[in-house]
C-alpha positions as CSV (number, residue, x, y, z in Angstrom):
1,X,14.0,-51.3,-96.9
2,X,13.1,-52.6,-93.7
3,X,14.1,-50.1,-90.7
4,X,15.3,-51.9,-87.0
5,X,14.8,-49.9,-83.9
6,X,17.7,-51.0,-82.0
7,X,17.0,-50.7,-78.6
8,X,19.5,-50.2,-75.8
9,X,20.4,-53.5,-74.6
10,X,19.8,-53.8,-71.0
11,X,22.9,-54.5,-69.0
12,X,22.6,-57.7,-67.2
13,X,23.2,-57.5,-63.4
14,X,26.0,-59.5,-62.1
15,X,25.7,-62.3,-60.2
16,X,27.5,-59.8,-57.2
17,X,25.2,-57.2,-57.4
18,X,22.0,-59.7,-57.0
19,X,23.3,-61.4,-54.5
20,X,24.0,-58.2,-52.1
21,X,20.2,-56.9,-53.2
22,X,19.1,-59.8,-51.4
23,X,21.4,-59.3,-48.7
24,X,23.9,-62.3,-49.3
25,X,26.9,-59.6,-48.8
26,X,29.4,-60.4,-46.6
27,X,28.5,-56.8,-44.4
28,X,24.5,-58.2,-43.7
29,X,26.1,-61.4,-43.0
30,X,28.7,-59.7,-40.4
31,X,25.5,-57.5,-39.3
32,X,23.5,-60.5,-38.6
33,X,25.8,-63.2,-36.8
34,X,27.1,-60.2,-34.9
35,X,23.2,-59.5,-34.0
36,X,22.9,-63.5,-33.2
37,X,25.9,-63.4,-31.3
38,X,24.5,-60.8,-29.2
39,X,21.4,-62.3,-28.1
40,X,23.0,-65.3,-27.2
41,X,25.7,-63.9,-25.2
42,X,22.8,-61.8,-22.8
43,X,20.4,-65.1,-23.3
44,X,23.4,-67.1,-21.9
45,X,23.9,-64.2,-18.9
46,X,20.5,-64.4,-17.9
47,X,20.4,-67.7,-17.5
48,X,23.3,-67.8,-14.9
49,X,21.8,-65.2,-13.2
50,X,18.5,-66.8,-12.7
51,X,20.8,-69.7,-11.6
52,X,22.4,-67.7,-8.9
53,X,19.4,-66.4,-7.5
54,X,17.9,-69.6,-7.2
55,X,21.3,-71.0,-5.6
56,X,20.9,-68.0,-3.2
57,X,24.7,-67.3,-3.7
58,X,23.8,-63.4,-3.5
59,X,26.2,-62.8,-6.6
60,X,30.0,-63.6,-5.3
């Protein structure tokens, strides 16, 4: 009489749970266009300010 060890059966991630390990979730994508977003929008202010200064139009 042969005698099988059945061994728990490891439950398979889902496709879901993988993809928000290596943040693909929606909240690190909202986190990181909202990051982007930022830098842009005080990359884009600088810039007009350096403008301004070099216009000499003393910030009106």
């Amino acid at each position: 009489v042969a005698v099988v060890i059945l061994k728990k059966k490891k439950k398979k991630k889902s496709r879901k749970m993988n993809r928000m390990e290596n943040g693909h979730g929606r909240l690190e994508k909202e986190r990181k266009r909202a990051d982007i977003s930022g830098k842009r929008r005080q990359h884009i202010l600088s810039e007009e300010e350096e403008g301004r200064k070099k216009s000499g139009l003393n910030w009106q």
